[in-house]
C-alpha positions in Angstrom: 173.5 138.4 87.6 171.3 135.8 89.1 172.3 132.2 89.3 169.6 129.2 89.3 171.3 126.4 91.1 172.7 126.5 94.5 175.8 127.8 95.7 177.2 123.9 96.9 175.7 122.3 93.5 178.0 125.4 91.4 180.9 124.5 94.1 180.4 120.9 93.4 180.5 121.6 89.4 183.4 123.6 90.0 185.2 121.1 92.0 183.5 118.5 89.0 185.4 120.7 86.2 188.7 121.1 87.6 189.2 117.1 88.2 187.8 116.7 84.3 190.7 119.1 83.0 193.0 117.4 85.4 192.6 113.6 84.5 192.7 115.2 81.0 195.7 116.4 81.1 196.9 113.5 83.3 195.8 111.5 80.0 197.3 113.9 77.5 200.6 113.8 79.2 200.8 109.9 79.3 199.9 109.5 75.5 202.5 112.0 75.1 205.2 110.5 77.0 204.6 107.2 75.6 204.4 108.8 71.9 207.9 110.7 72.4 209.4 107.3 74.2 208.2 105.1 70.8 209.8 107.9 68.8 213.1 107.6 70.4 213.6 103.9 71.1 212.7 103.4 66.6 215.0 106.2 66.2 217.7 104.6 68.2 217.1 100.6 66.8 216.6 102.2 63.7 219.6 104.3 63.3 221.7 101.7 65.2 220.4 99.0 63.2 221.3 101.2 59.5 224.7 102.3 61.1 226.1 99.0 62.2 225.1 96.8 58.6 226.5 100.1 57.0 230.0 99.0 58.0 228.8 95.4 57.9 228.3 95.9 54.1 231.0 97.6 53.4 233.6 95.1 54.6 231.4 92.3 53.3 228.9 92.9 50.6 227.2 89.9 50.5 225.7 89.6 53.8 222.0 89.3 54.4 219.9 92.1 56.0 217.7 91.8 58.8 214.2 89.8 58.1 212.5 89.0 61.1 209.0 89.9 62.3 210.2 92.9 63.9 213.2 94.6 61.4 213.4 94.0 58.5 216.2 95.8 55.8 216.3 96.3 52.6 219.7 97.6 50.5 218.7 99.4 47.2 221.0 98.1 44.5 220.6 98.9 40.6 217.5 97.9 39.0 216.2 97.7 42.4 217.8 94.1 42.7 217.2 94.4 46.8 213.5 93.5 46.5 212.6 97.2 48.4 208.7 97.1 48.3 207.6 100.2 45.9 205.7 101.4 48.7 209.3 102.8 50.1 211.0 103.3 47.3 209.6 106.8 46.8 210.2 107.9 50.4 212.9 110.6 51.1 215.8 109.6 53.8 214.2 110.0 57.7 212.2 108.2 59.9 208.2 108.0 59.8 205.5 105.8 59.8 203.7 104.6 56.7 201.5 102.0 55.3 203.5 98.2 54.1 202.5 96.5 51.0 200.1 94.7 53.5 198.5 98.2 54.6 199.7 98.1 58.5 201.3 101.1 59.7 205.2 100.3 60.5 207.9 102.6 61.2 210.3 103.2 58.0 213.7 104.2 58.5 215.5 105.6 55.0 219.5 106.1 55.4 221.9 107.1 52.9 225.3 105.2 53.7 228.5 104.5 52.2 227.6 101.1 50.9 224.3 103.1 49.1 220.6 103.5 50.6 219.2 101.3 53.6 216.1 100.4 54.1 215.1 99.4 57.5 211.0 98.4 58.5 210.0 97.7 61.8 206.6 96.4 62.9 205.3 97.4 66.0 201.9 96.0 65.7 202.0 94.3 69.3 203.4 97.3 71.0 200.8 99.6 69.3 197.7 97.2 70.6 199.2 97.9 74.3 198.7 101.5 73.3 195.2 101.2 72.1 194.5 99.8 75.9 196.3 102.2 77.0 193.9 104.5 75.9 191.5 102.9 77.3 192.5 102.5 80.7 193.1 106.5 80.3 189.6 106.7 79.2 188.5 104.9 82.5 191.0 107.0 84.9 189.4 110.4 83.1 185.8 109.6 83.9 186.5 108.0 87.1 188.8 111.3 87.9 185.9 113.2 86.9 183.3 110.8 88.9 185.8 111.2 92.2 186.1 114.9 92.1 182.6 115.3 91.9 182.1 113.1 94.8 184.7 115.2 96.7 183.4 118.3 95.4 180.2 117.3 96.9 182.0 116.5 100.1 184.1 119.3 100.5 181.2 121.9 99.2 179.0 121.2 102.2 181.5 122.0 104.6 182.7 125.4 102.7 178.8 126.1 102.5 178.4 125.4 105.8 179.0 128.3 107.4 177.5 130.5 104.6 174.2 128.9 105.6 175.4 129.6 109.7 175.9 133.2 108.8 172.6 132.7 106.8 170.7 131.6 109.8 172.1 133.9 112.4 170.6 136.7 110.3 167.3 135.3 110.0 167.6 134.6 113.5 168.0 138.5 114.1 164.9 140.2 115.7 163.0 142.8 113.7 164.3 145.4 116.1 168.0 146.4 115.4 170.0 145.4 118.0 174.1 145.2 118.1 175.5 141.7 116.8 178.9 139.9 116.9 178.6 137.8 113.9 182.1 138.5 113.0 183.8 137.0 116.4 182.5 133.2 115.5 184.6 133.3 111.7 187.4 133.1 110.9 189.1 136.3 109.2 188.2 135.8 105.7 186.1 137.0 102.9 183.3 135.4 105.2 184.4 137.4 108.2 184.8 140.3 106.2 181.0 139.7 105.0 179.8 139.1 108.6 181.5 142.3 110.0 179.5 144.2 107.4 176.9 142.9 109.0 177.7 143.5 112.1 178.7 147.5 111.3 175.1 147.4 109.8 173.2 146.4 112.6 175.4 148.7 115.3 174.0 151.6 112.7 170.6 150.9 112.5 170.8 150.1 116.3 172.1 153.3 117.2 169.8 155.0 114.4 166.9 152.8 116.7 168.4 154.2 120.0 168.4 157.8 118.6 164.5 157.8 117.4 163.7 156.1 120.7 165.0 158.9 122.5 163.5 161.8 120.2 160.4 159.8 120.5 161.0 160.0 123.9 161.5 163.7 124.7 158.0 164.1 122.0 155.9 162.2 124.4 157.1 163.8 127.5 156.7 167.6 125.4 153.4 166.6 124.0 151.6 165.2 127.0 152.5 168.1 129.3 150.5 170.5 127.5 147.7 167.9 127.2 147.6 167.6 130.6 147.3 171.7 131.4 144.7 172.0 129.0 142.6 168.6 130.3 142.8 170.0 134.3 142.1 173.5 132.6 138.7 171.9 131.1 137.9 169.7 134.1 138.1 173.3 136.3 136.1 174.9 133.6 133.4 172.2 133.8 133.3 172.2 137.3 132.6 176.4 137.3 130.1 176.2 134.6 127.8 174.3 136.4 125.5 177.3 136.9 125.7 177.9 133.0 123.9 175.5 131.0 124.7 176.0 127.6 128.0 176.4 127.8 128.0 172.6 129.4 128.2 171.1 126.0 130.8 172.7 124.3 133.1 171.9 127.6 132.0 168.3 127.4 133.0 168.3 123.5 136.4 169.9 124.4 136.8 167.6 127.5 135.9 164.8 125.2 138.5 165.8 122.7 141.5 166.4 124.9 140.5 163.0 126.2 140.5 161.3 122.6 144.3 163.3 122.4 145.9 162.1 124.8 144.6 158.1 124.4 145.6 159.0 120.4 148.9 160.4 121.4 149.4 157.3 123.5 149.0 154.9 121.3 151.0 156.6 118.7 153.7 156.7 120.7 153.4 152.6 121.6 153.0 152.1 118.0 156.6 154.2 117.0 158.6 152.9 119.9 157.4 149.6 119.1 156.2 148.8 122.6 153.9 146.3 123.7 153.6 146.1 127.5 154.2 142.4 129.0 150.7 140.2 128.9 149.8 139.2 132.1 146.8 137.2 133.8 143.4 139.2 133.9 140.2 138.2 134.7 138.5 139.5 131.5 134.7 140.3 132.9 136.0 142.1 136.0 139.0 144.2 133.9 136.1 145.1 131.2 134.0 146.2 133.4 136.7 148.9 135.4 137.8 149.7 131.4 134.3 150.8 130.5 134.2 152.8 133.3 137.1 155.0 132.0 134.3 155.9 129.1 133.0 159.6 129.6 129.6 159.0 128.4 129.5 155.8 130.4 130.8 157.4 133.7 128.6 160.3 132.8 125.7 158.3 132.7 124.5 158.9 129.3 125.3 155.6 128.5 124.5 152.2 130.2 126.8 149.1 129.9 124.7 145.7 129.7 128.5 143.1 130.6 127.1 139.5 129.8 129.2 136.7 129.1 131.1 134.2 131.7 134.7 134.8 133.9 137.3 133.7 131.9 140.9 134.2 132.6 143.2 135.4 129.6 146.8 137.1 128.7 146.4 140.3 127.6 148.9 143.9 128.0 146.5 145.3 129.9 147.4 149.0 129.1 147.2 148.2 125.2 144.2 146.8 125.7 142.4 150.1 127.6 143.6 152.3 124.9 141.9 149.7 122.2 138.2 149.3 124.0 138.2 152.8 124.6 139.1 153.8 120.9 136.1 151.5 119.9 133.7 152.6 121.9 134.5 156.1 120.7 133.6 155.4 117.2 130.9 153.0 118.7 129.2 155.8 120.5 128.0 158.8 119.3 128.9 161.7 121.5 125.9 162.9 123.3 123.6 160.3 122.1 122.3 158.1 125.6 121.8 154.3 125.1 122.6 150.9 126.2 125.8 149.5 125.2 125.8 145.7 125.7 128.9 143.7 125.9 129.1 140.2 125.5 132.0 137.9 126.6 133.5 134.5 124.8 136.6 132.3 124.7 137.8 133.9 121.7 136.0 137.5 121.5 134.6 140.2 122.4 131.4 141.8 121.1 130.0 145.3 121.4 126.3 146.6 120.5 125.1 149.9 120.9 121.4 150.6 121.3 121.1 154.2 120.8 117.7 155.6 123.2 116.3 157.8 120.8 114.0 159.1 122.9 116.1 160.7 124.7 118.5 161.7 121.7 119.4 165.6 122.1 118.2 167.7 119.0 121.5 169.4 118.9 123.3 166.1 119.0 125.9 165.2 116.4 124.7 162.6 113.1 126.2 159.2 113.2 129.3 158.9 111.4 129.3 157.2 108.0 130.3 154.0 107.2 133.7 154.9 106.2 134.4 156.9 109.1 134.1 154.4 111.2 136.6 151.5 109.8 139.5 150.9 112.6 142.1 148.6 110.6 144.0 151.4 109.6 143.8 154.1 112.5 146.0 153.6 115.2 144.0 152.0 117.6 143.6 149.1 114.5 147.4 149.1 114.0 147.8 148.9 118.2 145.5 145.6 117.6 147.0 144.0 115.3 150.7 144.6 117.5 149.0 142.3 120.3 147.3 140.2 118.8 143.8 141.3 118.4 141.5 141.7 115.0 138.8 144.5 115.0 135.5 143.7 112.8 133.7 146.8 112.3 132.4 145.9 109.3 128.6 146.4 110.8 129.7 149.4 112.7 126.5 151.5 110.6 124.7 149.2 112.5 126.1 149.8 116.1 128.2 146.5 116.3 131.8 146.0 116.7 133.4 142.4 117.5 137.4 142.3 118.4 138.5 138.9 118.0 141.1 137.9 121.0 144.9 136.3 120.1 144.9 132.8 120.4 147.1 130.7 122.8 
């Protein structure tokens, strides 16, 4: 179930809906305490009053009944020779409230005695306009209950919200690597606490799940690279003995290549899934290019010339991550066995690499440039390694020999 408004504004209504019903009932139970204490003060004049002129009449039968502005009595005598208004004649003994001659509501009090049946009216008319402002000022204490308790539920909500939105912070806070937390020890031991220790038993799991991959990962780098590194020294003997035989020159080259293009692969796979990023650190960019390029077999070979053109500039940069990502470029930049010029050119914010292929000197058993597709880098490793430091690789003209990495700012 999904709830619109804000958890303080649905605290505050809450807080808003108990003071209503409150100052309600506040109200209900005064109209009803002043109802029941009219009932019993007429009950008591009015029985008192029928009671006492009872005896009255029946020692003395000419005496005059009440007939003031408040009581008045009535005796009912034959032929109705008491003057009782017909309004009353037709009610049945018992106390009420009707309607006089005059069509005000009075309380009526009807009392068979001994000395026959009593009449007794009493007019409350003053007492019942102090209870129509009564209501009123109950009227004013409901919606200024209901006013205050939404004030205070405002109040009170922000601090109960509080450290919801604390607990709410500390998570965003939370690195996207799992690490251990202790959300837990800065609540208190309630419903919140409980909700924070979850919290804190989720992280230690995916912490310890992180710490588990880290080592398989690990123990895979360490297994893979050993055999990497037999097979590369085995090549680099191989190419050294089959100097004498020509033709089997290339195919070592192409296997020396690809051993090579292995182990950069397998290292930046293994950067990428343990989520490493070596520390940046001061380099001076036209002098670290220029050693990096060197690490390119068909540059150190010879087959290739680098034209480095641009100022010295000094940037941050992980200077491992960054090898393995010029070098995966220029291996899609250059074809293998194809001899050129590969110019580089250096600016505040970029790096740009063109490949003029020498075709005149292009071997006829030399491998086709790639297609287009084949040569996009966002989603290979090396692009993913990129985009983890920083950097943005435009190979959108690679067809054309041209790649341009864009450096992180600041």
């Amino acid at each position: 179930m999904r709830f619109p408004l804000p958890l303080r504004t649905r605290v505050t209504f809450l807080y808003t809906a108990m003071g209503a019903v409150l100052s309600v009932v506040f109200a209900l139970g005064v109209v009803f305490i002043a109802e029941e204490y009219e009932r019993v003060l007429v009950e008591s004049i009015l029985t008192g009053q029928a009671h006492d002129y009872a005896e009255r009449l029946q020692r003395e039968s000419d005496i005059d009944l009440p007939r003031s502005d408040r009581v008045s009595g009535y005796q009912l005598l034959p032929g109705n020779r008491g003057e009782v208004p017909g309004v009353f004649l037709a009610q049945a003994p018992g106390i009420r409230e009707v309607r006089d001659p005059d069509g005000d509501e009075v309380f009526l009090g009807v009392f068979d005695t001994a000395a026959g049946r009593l009449f007794f009216v009493m007019d409350l008319h003053d007492i019942e306009a102090l209870e129509r402002y009564l209501a009123f000022v109950l009227a004013v204490v409901v919606l200024a209950g209901t006013a205050f308790s939404a004030w205070l539920g405002w109040l009170l909500s922000g601090r109960v919200v509080r450290p919801v939105q604390q607990l709410a912070e500390s998570v965003a806070a939370l690195p996207t690597q799992p690490e251990r937390t202790a959300l837990a020890a800065q609540l208190p031991p309630d419903e919140l606490g409980q909700l924070a220790t979850a919290i804190d038993d989720y992280q230690a799991r995916l912490a310890a799940a992180a710490e588990a991959e880290q080592a398989f990962l690990g123990d895979a780098s360490h297994e893979l690279r050993t055999p990497i590194s037999v097979v590369r020294g085995a090549t680099e003997l191989l190419l050294e003995d089959s100097a004498d035989i020509p033709a089997l020159q290339p195919r070592l080259q192409r296997l020396d290549r690809g051993i090579r293009e292995l182990s950069e692969l397998i290292d930046a796979l293994m950067r990428l899934a343990r989520h490493r990023v070596d520390s940046a650190e001061p380099v001076a960019l036209h002098a670290w290019l220029a050693s990096c390029l060197a690490g390119v077999a068909s540059i150190a070979d010879g087959a290739v010339s680098v034209a480095l053109e641009g100022p010295e500039i000094h940037v941050q940069l992980p200077a491992s991550d960054a090898t393995l990502i010029v070098h995966g470029v220029l291996r899609r930049l250059l074809p293998p066995g194809v001899p050129g010029v590969v110019r580089v050119s250096i600016c505040d914010s970029s790096i740009s690499f063109v490949f003029d292929a020498d075709d005149t000197r292009r071997p006829t058993t030399s491998r086709p440039h790639p297609s287009t597709s084949d040569r996009r880098l966002g989603l290979t490793l090396v692009g993913r390694l990129a985009h983890r430091i920083g950097w943005e690789i435009d190979d959108a003209n690679a067809a054309s020999g041209i790649v341009d990495i864009r450096l992180a700012q600041g």
